[in-house]
CHARMM-style PDB file with segment names, atoms N, HN, CA, C and O in Angstrom:
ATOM      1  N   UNK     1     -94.452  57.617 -20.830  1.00  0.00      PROA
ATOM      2  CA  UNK     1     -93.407  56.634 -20.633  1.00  0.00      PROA
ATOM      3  C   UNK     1     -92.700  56.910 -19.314  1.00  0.00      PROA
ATOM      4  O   UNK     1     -92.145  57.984 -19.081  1.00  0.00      PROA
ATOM      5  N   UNK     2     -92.746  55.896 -18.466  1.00  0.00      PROA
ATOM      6  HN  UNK     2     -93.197  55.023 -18.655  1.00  0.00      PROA
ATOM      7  CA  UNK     2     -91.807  55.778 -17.210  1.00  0.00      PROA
ATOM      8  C   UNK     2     -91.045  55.797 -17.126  1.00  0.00      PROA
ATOM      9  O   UNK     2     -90.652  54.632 -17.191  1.00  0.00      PROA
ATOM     10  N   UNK     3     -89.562  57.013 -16.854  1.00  0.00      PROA
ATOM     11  HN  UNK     3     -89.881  57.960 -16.801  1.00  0.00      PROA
ATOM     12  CA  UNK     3     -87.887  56.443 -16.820  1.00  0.00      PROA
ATOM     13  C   UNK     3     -87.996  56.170 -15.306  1.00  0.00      PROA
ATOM     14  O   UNK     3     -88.866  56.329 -14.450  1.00  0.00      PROA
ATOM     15  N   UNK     4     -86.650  55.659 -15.348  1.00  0.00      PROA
ATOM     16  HN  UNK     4     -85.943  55.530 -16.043  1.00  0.00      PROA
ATOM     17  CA  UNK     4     -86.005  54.827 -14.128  1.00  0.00      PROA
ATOM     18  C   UNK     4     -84.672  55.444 -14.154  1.00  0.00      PROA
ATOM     19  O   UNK     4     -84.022  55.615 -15.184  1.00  0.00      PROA
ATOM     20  N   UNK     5     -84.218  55.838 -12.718  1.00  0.00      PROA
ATOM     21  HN  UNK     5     -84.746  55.698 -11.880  1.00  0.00      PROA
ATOM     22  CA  UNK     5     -83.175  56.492 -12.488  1.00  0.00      PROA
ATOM     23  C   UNK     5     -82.097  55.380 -11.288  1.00  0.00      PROA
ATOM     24  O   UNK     5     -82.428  54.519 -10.473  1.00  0.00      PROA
ATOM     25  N   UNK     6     -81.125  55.780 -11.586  1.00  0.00      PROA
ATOM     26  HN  UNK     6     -80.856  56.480 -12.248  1.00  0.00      PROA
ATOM     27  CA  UNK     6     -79.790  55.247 -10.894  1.00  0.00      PROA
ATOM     28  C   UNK     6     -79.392  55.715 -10.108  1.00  0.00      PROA
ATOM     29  O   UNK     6     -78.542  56.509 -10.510  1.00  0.00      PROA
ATOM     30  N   UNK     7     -79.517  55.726  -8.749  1.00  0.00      PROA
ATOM     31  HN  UNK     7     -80.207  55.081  -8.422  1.00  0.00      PROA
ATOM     32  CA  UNK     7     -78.985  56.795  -7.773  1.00  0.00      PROA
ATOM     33  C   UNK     7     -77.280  56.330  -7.419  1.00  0.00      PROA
ATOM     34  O   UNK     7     -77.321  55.256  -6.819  1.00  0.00      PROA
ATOM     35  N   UNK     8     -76.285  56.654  -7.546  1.00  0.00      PROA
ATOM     36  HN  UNK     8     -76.252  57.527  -8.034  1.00  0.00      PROA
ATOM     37  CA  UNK     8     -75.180  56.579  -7.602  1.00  0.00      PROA
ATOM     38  C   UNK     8     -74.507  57.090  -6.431  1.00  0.00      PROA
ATOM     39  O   UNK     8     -74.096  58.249  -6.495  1.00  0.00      PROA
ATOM     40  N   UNK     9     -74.342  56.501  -5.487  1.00  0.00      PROA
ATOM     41  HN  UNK     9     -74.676  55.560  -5.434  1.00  0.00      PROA
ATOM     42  CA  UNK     9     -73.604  56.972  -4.128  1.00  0.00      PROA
ATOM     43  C   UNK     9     -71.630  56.637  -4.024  1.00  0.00      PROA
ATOM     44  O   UNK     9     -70.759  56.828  -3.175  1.00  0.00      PROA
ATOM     45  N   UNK    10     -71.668  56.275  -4.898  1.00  0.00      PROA
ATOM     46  HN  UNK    10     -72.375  56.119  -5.588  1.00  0.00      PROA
ATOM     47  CA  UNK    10     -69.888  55.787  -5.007  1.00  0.00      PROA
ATOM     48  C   UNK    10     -69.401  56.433  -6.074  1.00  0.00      PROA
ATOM     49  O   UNK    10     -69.700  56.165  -7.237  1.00  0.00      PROA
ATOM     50  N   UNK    11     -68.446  57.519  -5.627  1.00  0.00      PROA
ATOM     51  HN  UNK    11     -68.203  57.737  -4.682  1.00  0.00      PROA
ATOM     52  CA  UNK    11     -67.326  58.445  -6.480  1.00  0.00      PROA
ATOM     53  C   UNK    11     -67.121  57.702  -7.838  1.00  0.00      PROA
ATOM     54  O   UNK    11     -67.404  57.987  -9.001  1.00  0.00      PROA
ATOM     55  N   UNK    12     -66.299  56.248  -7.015  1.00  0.00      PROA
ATOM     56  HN  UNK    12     -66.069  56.016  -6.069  1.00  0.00      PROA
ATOM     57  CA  UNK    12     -65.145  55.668  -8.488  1.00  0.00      PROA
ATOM     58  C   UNK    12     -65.942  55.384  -9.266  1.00  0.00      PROA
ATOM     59  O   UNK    12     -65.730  55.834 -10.392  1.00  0.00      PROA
ATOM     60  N   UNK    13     -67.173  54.557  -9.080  1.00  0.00      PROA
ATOM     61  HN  UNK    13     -67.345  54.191  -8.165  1.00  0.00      PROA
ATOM     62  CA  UNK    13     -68.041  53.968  -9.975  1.00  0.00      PROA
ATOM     63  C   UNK    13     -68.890  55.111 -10.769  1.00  0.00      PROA
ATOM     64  O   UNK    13     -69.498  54.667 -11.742  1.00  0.00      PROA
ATOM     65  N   UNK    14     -69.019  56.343 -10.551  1.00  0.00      PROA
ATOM     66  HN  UNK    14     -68.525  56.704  -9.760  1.00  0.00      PROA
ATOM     67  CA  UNK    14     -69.462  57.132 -11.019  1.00  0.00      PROA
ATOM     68  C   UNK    14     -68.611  57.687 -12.162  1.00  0.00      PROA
ATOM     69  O   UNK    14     -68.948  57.711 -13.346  1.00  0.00      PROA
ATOM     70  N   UNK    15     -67.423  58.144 -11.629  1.00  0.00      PROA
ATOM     71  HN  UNK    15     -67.149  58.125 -10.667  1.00  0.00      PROA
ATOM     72  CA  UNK    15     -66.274  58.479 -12.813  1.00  0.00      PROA
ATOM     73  C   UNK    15     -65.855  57.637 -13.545  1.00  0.00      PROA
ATOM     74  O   UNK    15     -65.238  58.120 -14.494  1.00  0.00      PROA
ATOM     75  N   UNK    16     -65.942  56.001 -13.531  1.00  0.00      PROA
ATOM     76  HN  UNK    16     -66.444  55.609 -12.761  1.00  0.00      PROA
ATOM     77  CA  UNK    16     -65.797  54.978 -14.168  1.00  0.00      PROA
ATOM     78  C   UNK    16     -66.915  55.347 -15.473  1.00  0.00      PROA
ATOM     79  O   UNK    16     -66.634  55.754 -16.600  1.00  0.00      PROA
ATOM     80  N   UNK    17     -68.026  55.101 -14.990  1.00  0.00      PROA
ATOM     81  HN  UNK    17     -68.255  54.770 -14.074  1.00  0.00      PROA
ATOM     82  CA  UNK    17     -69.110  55.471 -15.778  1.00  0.00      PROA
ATOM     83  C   UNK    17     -69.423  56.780 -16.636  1.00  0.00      PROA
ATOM     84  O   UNK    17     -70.014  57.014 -17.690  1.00  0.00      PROA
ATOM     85  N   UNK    18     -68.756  57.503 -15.694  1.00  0.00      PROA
ATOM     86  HN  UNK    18     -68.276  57.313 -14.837  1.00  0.00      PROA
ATOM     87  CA  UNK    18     -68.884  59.013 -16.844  1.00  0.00      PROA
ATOM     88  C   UNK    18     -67.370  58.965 -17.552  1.00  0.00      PROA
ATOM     89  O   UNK    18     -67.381  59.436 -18.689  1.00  0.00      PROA
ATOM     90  N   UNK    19     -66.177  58.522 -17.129  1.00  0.00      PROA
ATOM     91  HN  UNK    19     -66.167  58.139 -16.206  1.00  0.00      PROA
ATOM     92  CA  UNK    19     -64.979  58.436 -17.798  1.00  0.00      PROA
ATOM     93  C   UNK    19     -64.815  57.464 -18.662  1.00  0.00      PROA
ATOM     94  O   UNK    19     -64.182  57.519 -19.717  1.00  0.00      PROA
ATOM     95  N   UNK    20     -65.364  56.604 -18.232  1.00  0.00      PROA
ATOM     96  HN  UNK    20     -65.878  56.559 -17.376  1.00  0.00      PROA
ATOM     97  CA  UNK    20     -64.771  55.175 -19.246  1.00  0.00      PROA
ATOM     98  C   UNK    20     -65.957  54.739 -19.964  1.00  0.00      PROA
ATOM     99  O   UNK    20     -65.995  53.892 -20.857  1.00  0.00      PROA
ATOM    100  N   UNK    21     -66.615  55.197 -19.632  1.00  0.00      PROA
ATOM    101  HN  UNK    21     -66.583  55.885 -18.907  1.00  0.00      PROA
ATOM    102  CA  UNK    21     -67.704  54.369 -20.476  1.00  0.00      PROA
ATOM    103  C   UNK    21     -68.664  55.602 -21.132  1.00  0.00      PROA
ATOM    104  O   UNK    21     -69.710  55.468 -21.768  1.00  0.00      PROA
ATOM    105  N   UNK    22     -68.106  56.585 -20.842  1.00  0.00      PROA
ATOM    106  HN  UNK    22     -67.256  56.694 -20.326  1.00  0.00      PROA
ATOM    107  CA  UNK    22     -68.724  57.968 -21.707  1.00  0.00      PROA
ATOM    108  C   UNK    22     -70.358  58.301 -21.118  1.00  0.00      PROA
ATOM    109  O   UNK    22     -71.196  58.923 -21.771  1.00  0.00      PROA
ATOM    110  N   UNK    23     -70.509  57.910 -20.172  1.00  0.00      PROA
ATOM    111  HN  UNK    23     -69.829  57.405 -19.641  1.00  0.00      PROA
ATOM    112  CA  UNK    23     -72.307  57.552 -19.833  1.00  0.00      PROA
ATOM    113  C   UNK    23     -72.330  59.065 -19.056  1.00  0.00      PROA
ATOM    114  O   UNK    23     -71.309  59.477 -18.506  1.00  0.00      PROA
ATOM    115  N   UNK    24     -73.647  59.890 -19.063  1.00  0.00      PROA
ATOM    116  HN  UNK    24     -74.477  59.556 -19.510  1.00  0.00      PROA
ATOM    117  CA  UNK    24     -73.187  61.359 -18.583  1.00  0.00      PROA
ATOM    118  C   UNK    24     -74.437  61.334 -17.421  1.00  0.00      PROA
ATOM    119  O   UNK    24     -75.519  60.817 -17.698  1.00  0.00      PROA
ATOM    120  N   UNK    25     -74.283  61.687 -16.656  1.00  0.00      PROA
ATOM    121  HN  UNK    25     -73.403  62.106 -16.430  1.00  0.00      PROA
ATOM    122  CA  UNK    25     -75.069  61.546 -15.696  1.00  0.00      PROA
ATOM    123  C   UNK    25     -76.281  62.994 -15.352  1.00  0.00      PROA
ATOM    124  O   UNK    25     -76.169  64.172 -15.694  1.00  0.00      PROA
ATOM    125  N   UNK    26     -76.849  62.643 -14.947  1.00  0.00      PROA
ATOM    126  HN  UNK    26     -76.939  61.687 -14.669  1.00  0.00      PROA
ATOM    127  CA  UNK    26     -78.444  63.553 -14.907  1.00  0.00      PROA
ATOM    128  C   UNK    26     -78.160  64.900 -13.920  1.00  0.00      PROA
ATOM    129  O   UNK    26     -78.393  66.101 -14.059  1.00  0.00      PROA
ATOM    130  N   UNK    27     -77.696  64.297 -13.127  1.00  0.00      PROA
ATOM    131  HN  UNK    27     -77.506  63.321 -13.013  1.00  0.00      PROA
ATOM    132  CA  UNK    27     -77.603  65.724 -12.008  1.00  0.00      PROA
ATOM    133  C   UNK    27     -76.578  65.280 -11.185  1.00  0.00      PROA
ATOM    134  O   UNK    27     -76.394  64.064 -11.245  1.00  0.00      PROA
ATOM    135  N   UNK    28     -75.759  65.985 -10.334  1.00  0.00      PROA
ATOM    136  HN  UNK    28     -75.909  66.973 -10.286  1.00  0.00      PROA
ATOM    137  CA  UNK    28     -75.062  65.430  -9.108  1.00  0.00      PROA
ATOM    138  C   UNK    28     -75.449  66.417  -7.960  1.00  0.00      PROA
ATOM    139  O   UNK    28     -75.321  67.641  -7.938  1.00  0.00      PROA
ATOM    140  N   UNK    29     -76.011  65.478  -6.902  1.00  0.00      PROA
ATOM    141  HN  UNK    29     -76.114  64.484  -6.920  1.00  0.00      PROA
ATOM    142  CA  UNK    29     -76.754  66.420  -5.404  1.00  0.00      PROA
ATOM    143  C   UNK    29     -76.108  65.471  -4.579  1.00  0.00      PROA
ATOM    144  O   UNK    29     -75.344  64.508  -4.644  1.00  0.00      PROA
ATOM    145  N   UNK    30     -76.877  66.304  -3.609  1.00  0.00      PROA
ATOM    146  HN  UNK    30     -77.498  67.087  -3.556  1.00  0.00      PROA
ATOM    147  CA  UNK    30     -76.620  66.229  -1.841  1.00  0.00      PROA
ATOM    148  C   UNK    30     -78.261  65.109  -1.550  1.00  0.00      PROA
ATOM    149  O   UNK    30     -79.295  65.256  -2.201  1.00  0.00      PROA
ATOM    150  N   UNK    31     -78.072  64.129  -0.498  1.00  0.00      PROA
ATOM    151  HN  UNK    31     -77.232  64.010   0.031  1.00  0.00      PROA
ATOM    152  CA  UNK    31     -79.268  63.614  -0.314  1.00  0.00      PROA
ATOM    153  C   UNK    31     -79.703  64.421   0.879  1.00  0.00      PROA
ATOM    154  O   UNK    31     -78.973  64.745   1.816  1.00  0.00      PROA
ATOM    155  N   UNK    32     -81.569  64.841   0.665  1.00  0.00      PROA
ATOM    156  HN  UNK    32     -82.161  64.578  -0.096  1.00  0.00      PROA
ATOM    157  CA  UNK    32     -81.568  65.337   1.897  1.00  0.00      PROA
ATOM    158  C   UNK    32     -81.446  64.477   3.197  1.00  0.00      PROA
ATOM    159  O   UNK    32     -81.091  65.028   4.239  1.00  0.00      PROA
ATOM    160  N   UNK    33     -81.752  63.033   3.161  1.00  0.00      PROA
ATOM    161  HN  UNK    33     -82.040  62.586   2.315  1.00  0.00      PROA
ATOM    162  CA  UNK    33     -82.042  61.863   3.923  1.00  0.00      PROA
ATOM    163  C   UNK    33     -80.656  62.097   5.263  1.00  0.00      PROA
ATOM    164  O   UNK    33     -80.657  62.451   6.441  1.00  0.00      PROA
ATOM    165  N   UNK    34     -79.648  61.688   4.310  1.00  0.00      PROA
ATOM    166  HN  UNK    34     -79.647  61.400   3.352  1.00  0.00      PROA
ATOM    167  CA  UNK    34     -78.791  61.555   4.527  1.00  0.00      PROA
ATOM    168  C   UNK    34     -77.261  62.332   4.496  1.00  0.00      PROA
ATOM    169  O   UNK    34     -76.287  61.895   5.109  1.00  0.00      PROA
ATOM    170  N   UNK    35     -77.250  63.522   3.692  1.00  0.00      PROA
ATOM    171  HN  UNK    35     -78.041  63.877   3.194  1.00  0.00      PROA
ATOM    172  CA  UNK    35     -76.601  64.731   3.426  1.00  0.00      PROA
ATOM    173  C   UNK    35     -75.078  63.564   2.625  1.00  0.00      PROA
ATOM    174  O   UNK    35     -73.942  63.833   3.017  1.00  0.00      PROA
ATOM    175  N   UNK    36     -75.223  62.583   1.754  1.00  0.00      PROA
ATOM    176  HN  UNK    36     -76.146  62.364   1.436  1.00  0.00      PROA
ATOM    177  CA  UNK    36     -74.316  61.802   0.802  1.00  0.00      PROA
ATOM    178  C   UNK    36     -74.630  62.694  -0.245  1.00  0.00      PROA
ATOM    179  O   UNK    36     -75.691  63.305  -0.371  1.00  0.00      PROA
ATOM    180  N   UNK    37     -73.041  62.758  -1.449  1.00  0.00      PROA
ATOM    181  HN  UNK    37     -72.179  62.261  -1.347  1.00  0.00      PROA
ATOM    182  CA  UNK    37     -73.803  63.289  -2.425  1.00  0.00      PROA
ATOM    183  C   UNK    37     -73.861  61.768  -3.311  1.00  0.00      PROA
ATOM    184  O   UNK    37     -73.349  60.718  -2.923  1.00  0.00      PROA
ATOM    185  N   UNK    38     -74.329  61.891  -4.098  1.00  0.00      PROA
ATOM    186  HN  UNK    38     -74.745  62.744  -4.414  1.00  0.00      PROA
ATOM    187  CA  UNK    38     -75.162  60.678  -5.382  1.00  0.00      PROA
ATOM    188  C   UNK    38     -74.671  61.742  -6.559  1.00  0.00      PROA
ATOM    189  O   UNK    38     -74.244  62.895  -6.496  1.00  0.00      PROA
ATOM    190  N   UNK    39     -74.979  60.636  -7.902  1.00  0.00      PROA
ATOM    191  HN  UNK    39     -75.326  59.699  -7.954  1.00  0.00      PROA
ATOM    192  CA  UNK    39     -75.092  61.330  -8.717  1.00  0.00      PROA
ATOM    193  C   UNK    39     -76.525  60.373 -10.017  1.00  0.00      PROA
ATOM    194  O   UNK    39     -76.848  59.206 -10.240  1.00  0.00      PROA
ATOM    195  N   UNK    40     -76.820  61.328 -10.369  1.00  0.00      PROA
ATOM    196  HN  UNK    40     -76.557  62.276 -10.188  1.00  0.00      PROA
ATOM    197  CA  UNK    40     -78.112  60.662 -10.985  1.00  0.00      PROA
ATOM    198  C   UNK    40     -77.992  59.791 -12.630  1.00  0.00      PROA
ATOM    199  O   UNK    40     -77.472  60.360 -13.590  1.00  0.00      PROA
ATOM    200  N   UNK    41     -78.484  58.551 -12.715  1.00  0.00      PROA
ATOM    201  HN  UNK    41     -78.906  58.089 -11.935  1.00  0.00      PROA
ATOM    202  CA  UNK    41     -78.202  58.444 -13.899  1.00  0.00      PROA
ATOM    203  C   UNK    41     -79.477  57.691 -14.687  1.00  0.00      PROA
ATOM    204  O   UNK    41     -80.222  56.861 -14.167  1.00  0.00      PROA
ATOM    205  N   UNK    42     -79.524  58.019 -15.605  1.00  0.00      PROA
ATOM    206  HN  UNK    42     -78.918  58.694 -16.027  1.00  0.00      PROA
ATOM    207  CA  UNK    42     -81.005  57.724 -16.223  1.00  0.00      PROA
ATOM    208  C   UNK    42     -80.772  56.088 -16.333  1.00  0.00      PROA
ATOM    209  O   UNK    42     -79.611  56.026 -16.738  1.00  0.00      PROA
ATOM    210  N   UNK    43     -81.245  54.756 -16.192  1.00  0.00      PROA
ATOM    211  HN  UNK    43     -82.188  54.806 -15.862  1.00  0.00      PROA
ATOM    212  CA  UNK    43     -81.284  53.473 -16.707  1.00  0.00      PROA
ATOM    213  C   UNK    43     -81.699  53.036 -17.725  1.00  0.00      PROA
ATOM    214  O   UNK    43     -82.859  52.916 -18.120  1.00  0.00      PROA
ATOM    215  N   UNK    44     -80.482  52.710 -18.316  1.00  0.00      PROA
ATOM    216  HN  UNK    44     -79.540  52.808 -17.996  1.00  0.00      PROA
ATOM    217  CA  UNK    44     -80.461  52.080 -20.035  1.00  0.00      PROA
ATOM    218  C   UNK    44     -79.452  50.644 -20.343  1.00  0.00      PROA
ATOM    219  O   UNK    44     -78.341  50.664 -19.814  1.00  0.00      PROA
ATOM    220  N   UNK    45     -79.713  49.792 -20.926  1.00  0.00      PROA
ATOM    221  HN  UNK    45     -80.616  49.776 -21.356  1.00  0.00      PROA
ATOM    222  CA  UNK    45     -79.082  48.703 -21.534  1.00  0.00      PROA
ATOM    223  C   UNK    45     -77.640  48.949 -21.530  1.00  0.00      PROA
ATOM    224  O   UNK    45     -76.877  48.042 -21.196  1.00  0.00      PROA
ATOM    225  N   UNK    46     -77.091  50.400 -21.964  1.00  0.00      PROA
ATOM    226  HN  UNK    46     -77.711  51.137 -22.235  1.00  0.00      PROA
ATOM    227  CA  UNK    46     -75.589  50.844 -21.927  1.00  0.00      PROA
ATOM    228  C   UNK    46     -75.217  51.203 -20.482  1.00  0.00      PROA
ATOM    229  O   UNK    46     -74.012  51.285 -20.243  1.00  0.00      PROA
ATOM    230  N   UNK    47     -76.347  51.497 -19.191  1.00  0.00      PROA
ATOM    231  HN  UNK    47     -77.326  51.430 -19.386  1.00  0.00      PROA
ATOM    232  CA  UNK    47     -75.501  51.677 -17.790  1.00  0.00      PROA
ATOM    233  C   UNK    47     -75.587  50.422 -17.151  1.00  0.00      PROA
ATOM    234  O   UNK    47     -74.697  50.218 -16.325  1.00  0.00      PROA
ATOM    235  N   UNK    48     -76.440  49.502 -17.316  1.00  0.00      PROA
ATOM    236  HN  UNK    48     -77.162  49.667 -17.987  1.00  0.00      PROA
ATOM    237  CA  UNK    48     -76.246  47.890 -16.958  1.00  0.00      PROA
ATOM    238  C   UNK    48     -75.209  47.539 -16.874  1.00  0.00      PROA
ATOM    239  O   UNK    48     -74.598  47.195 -15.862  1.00  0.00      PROA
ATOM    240  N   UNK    49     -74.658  47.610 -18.624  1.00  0.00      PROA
ATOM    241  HN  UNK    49     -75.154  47.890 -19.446  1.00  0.00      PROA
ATOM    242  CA  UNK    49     -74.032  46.604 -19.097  1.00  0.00      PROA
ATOM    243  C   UNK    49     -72.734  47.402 -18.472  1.00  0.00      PROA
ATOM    244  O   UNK    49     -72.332  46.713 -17.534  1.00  0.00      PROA
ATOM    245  N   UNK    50     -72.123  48.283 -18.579  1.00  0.00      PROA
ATOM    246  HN  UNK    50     -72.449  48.843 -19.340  1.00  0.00      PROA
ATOM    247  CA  UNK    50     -70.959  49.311 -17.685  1.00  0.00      PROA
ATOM    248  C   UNK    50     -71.095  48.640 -16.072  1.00  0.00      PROA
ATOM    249  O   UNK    50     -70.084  48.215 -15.514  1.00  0.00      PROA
ATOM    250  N   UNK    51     -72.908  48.581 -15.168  1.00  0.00      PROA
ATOM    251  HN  UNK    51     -73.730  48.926 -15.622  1.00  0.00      PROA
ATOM    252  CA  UNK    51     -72.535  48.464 -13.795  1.00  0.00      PROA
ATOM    253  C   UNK    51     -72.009  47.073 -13.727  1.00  0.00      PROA
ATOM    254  O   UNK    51     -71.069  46.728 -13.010  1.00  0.00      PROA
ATOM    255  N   UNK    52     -72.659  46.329 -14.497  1.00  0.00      PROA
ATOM    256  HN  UNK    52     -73.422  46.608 -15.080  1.00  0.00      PROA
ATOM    257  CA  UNK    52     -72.548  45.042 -14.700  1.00  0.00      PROA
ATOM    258  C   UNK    52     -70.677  44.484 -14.461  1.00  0.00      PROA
ATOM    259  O   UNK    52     -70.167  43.632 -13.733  1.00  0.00      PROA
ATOM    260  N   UNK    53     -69.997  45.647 -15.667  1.00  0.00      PROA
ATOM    261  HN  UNK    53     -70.412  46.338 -16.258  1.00  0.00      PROA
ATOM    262  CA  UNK    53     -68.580  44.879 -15.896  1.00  0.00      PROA
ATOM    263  C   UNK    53     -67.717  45.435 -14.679  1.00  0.00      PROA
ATOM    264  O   UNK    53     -66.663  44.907 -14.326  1.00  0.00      PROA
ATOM    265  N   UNK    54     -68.418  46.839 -13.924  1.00  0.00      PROA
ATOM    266  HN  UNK    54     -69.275  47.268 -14.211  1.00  0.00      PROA
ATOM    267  CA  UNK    54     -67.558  47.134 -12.704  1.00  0.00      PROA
ATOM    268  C   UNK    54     -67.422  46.515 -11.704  1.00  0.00      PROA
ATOM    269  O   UNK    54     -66.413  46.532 -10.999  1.00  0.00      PROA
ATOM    270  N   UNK    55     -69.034  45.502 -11.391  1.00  0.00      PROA
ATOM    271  HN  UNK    55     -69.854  45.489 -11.963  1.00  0.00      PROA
ATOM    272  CA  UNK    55     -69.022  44.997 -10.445  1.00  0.00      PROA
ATOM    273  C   UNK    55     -68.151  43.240 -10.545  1.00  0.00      PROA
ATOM    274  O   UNK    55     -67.858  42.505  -9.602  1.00  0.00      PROA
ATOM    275  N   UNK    56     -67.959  43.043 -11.855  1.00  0.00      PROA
ATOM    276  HN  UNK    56     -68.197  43.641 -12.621  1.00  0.00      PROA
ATOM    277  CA  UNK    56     -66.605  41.725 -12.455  1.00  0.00      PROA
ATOM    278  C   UNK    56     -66.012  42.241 -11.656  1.00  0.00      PROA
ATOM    279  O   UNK    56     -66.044  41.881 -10.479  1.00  0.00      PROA
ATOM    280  N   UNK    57     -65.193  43.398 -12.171  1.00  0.00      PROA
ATOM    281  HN  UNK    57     -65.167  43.691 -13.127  1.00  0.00      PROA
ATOM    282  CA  UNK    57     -63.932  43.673 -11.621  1.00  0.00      PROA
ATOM    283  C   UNK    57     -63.801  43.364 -10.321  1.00  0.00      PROA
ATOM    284  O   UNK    57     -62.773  42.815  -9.926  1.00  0.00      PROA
ATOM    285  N   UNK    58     -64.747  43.650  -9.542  1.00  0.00      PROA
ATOM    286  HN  UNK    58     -65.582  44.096  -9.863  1.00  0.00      PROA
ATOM    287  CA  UNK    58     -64.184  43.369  -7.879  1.00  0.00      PROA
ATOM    288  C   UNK    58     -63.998  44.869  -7.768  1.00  0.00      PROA
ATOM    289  O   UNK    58     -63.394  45.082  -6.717  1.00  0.00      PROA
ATOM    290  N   UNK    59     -64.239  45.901  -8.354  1.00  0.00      PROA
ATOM    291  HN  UNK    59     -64.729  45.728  -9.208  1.00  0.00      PROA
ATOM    292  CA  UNK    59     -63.708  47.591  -7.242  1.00  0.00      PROA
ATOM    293  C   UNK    59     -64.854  47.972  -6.546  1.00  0.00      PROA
ATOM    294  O   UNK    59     -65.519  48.971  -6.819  1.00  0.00      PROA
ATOM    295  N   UNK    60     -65.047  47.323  -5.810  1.00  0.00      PROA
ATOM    296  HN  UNK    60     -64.506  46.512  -5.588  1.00  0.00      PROA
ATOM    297  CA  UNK    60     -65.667  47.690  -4.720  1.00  0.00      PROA
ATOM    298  C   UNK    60     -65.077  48.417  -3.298  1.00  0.00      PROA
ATOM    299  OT1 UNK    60     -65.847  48.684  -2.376  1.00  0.00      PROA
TER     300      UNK     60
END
């Protein structure tokens, strides 16, 4: 079985997701590409539906 991962380059939306919406994330690194850190999150129906309502909000 194939997972699919979330690469997460934005702080708030990350702590949104691990704070508010309880979603726990895979790893948090450094990119080598680019030396950003990300944080990793596995893709499921429950981190959609979380990126989904952050990006309503407008906190961008």
């Amino acid at each position: 079985m194939k997972k699919e991962y979330f690469f997460c380059y934005d702080q708030r939306l990350a702590d949104f997701l691990r704070y508010e919406k309880n979603i726990e994330y895979i790893t948090k690194a450094r990119s080598v590409k680019n030396n950003f850190i990300f944080y990793l999150f596995e893709k499921s129906d429950l981190l959609q539906t979380a990126i989904d309502e952050w990006l309503k909000k407008g906190v961008q």
